[in-house]
DRENDO-1510 file (C-alpha; in Angstrom, 1 decimal, always signed):
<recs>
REC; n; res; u; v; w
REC; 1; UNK; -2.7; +27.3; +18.0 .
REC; 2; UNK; -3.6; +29.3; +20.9 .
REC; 3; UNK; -6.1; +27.4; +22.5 .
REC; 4; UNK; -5.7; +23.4; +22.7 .
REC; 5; UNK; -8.2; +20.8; +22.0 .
REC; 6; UNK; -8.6; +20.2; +26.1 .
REC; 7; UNK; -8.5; +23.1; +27.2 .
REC; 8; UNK; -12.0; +23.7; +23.8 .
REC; 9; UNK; -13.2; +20.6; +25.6 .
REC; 10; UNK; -13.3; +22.0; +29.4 .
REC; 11; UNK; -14.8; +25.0; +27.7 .
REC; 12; UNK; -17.9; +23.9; +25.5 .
REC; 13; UNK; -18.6; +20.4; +27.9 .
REC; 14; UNK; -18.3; +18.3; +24.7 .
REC; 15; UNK; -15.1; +15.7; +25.2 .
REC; 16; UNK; -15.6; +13.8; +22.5 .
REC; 17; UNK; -12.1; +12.3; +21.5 .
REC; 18; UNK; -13.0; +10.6; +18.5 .
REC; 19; UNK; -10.3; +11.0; +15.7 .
REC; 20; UNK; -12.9; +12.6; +13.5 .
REC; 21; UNK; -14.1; +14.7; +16.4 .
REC; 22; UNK; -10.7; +16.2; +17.3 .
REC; 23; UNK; -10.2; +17.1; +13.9 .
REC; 24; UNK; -12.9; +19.0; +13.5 .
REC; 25; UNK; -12.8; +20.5; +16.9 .
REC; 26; UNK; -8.7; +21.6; +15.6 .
REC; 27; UNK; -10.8; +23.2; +12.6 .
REC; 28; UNK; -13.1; +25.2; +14.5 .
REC; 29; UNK; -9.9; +26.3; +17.3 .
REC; 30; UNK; -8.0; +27.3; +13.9 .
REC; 31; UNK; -10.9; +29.3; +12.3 .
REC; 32; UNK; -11.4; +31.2; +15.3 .
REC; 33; UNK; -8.6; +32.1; +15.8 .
REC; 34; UNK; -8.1; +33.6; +12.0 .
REC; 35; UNK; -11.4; +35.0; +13.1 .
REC; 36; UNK; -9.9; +36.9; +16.1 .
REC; 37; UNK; -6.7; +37.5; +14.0 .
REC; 38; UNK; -8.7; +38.9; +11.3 .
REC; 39; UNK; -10.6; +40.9; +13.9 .
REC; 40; UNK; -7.3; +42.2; +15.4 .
REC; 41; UNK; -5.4; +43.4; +12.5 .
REC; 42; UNK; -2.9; +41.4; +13.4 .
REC; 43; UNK; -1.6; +37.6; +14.4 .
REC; 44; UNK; -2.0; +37.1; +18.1 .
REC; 45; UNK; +0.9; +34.5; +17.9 .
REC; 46; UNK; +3.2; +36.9; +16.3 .
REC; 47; UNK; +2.6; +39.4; +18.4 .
REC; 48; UNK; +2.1; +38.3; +21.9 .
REC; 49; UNK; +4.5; +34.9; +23.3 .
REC; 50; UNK; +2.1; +32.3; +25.5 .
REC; 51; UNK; +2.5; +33.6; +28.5 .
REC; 52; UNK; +1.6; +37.4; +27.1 .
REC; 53; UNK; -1.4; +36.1; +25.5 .
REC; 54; UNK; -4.3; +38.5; +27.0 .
REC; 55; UNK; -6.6; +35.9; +28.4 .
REC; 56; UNK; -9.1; +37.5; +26.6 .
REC; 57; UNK; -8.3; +36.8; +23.0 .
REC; 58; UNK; -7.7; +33.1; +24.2 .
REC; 59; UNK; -11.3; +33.6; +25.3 .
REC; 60; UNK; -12.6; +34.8; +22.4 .
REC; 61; UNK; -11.2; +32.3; +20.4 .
REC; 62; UNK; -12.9; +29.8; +23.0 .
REC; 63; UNK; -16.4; +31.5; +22.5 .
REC; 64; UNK; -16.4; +31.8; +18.9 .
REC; 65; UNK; -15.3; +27.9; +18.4 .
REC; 66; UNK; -17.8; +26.6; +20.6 .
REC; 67; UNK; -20.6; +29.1; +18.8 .
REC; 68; UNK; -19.6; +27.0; +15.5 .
REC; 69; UNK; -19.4; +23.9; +17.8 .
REC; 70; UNK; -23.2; +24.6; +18.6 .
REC; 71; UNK; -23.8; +25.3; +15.0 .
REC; 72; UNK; -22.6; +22.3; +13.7 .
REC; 73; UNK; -24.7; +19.4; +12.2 .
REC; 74; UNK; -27.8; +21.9; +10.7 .
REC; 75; UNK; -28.4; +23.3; +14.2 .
REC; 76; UNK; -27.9; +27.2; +14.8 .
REC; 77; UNK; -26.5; +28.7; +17.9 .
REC; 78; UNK; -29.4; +30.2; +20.3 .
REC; 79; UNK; -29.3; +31.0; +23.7 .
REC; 80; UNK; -32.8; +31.3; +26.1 .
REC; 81; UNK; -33.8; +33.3; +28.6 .
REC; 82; UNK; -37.0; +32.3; +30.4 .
REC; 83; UNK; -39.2; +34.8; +32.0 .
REC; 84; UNK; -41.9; +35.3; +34.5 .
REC; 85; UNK; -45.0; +32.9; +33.3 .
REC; 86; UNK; -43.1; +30.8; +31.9 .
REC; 87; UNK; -42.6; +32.4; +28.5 .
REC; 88; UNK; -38.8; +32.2; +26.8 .
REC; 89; UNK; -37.3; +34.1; +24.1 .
REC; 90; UNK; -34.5; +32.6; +21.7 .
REC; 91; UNK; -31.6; +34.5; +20.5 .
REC; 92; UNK; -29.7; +33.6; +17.2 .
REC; 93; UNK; -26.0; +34.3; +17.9 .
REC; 94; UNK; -24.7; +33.9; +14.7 .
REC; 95; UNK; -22.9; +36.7; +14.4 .
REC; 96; UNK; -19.9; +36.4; +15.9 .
REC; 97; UNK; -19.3; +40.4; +16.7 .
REC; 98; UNK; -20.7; +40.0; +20.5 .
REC; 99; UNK; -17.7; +37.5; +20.5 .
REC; 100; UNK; -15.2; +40.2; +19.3 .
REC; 101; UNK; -16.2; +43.2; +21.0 .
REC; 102; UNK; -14.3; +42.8; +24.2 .
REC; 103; UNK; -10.9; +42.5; +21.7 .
REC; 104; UNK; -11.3; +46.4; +20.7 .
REC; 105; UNK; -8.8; +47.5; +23.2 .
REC; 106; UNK; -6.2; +45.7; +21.2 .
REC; 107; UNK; -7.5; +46.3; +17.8 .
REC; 108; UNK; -5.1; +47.3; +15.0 .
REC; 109; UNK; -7.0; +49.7; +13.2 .
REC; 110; UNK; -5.9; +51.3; +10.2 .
REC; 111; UNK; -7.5; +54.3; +7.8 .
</recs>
Protein backbone atom coordinates (compact mmCIF):
# COMPACT_ATOMS: atom_id res chain seq x y z
CA UNK A 1 0.00 0.00 0.00
CA UNK A 2 1.02 3.47 -0.57
CA UNK A 3 -0.30 5.20 2.15
CA UNK A 4 -0.30 3.52 5.80
CA UNK A 5 -2.94 3.29 8.31
CA UNK A 6 -1.03 6.29 10.52
CA UNK A 7 -0.13 8.25 8.22
CA UNK A 8 -4.85 7.84 6.96
CA UNK A 9 -5.09 8.60 10.65
CA UNK A 10 -2.97 11.97 10.83
CA UNK A 11 -4.89 12.81 7.69
CA UNK A 12 -8.70 12.41 8.31
CA UNK A 13 -8.36 13.12 12.58
CA UNK A 14 -10.02 9.80 13.17
CA UNK A 15 -7.33 7.34 15.29
CA UNK A 16 -9.46 4.84 15.95
CA UNK A 17 -7.24 1.63 16.44
CA UNK A 18 -9.78 -0.83 17.02
CA UNK A 19 -9.09 -4.18 15.12
CA UNK A 20 -12.34 -3.73 13.29
CA UNK A 21 -11.55 -0.10 12.60
CA UNK A 22 -8.09 -0.65 11.04
CA UNK A 23 -9.38 -3.05 8.84
CA UNK A 24 -11.72 -1.13 7.37
CA UNK A 25 -9.59 1.93 7.29
CA UNK A 26 -6.86 -0.80 5.24
CA UNK A 27 -10.10 -1.27 2.88
CA UNK A 28 -10.79 2.21 2.17
CA UNK A 29 -6.46 2.96 1.70
CA UNK A 30 -6.64 -0.19 -0.79
CA UNK A 31 -9.76 1.07 -2.74
CA UNK A 32 -8.36 4.31 -3.24
CA UNK A 33 -5.63 3.53 -4.31
CA UNK A 34 -7.21 1.02 -7.17
CA UNK A 35 -9.23 4.20 -7.52
CA UNK A 36 -6.17 6.38 -8.31
CA UNK A 37 -4.58 3.25 -10.20
CA UNK A 38 -7.59 2.98 -12.15
CA UNK A 39 -7.57 6.72 -12.74
CA UNK A 40 -3.88 6.55 -13.89
CA UNK A 41 -3.81 3.87 -16.31
CA UNK A 42 -1.46 2.40 -14.60
CA UNK A 43 -0.13 0.91 -10.88
CA UNK A 44 1.56 3.63 -9.04
CA UNK A 45 3.61 0.90 -7.12
CA UNK A 46 4.84 -0.56 -10.32
CA UNK A 47 5.74 2.30 -11.74
CA UNK A 48 7.15 4.70 -9.26
CA UNK A 49 9.62 3.11 -5.97
CA UNK A 50 8.61 4.94 -2.42
CA UNK A 51 10.71 7.51 -2.55
CA UNK A 52 9.56 8.49 -6.37
CA UNK A 53 6.04 8.40 -5.30
CA UNK A 54 4.63 12.03 -6.50
CA UNK A 55 3.30 13.22 -3.23
CA UNK A 56 0.40 13.97 -4.97
CA UNK A 57 -0.96 10.55 -5.85
CA UNK A 58 -0.15 9.63 -2.17
CA UNK A 59 -2.47 12.58 -1.66
CA UNK A 60 -5.04 11.58 -3.60
CA UNK A 61 -5.23 8.41 -2.28
CA UNK A 62 -5.49 10.18 1.25
CA UNK A 63 -8.45 12.48 0.00
CA UNK A 64 -10.47 9.90 -1.63
CA UNK A 65 -10.17 7.38 1.55
CA UNK A 66 -11.16 9.81 3.93
CA UNK A 67 -14.18 11.00 1.47
CA UNK A 68 -15.38 7.13 1.87
CA UNK A 69 -14.28 7.46 5.60
CA UNK A 70 -16.91 10.39 5.86
CA UNK A 71 -19.35 8.41 3.89
CA UNK A 72 -19.34 5.54 5.96
CA UNK A 73 -22.13 4.42 8.43
CA UNK A 74 -25.31 6.01 5.96
CA UNK A 75 -23.75 9.52 6.13
CA UNK A 76 -22.61 11.20 2.73
CA UNK A 77 -19.59 13.35 2.41
CA UNK A 78 -20.51 17.29 2.36
CA UNK A 79 -18.49 20.11 2.94
CA UNK A 80 -20.06 23.80 4.14
CA UNK A 81 -19.34 27.06 3.37
CA UNK A 82 -21.03 29.70 5.52
CA UNK A 83 -21.75 33.09 4.16
CA UNK A 84 -22.55 36.60 5.16
CA UNK A 85 -26.03 36.36 7.34
CA UNK A 86 -25.40 33.47 8.42
CA UNK A 87 -26.70 31.34 5.59
CA UNK A 88 -24.55 27.99 4.48
CA UNK A 89 -24.68 25.93 1.51
CA UNK A 90 -23.74 22.05 1.51
CA UNK A 91 -21.92 20.37 -1.16
CA UNK A 92 -22.26 16.56 -1.90
CA UNK A 93 -18.75 15.32 -2.77
CA UNK A 94 -19.44 12.11 -3.85
CA UNK A 95 -17.86 12.04 -6.81
CA UNK A 96 -14.57 11.46 -6.41
CA UNK A 97 -13.24 13.27 -9.89
CA UNK A 98 -12.32 16.70 -7.80
CA UNK A 99 -10.07 14.04 -6.00
CA UNK A 100 -8.49 12.92 -9.29
CA UNK A 101 -8.07 15.91 -11.28
CA UNK A 102 -4.74 17.06 -9.97
CA UNK A 103 -3.33 13.25 -11.18
CA UNK A 104 -3.89 14.38 -15.04
CA UNK A 105 -0.35 15.28 -15.51
CA UNK A 106 0.56 11.69 -14.99
CA UNK A 107 -2.32 10.12 -16.64
CA UNK A 108 -1.84 7.13 -18.96
CA UNK A 109 -4.22 7.80 -21.55
CA UNK A 110 -4.80 5.63 -24.38
CA UNK A 111 -7.10 5.95 -27.77
Amino acid sequence: MIVAVQQFNSYSGNCEDSQDAVSIKTMFLKSAQEICDGYLGFEAETKWSAQEMPEVVRLSILRVATLMLSESGGNIGLTGKSFDGNSRTFINYSNYRKYLQPLDPFRNVGF
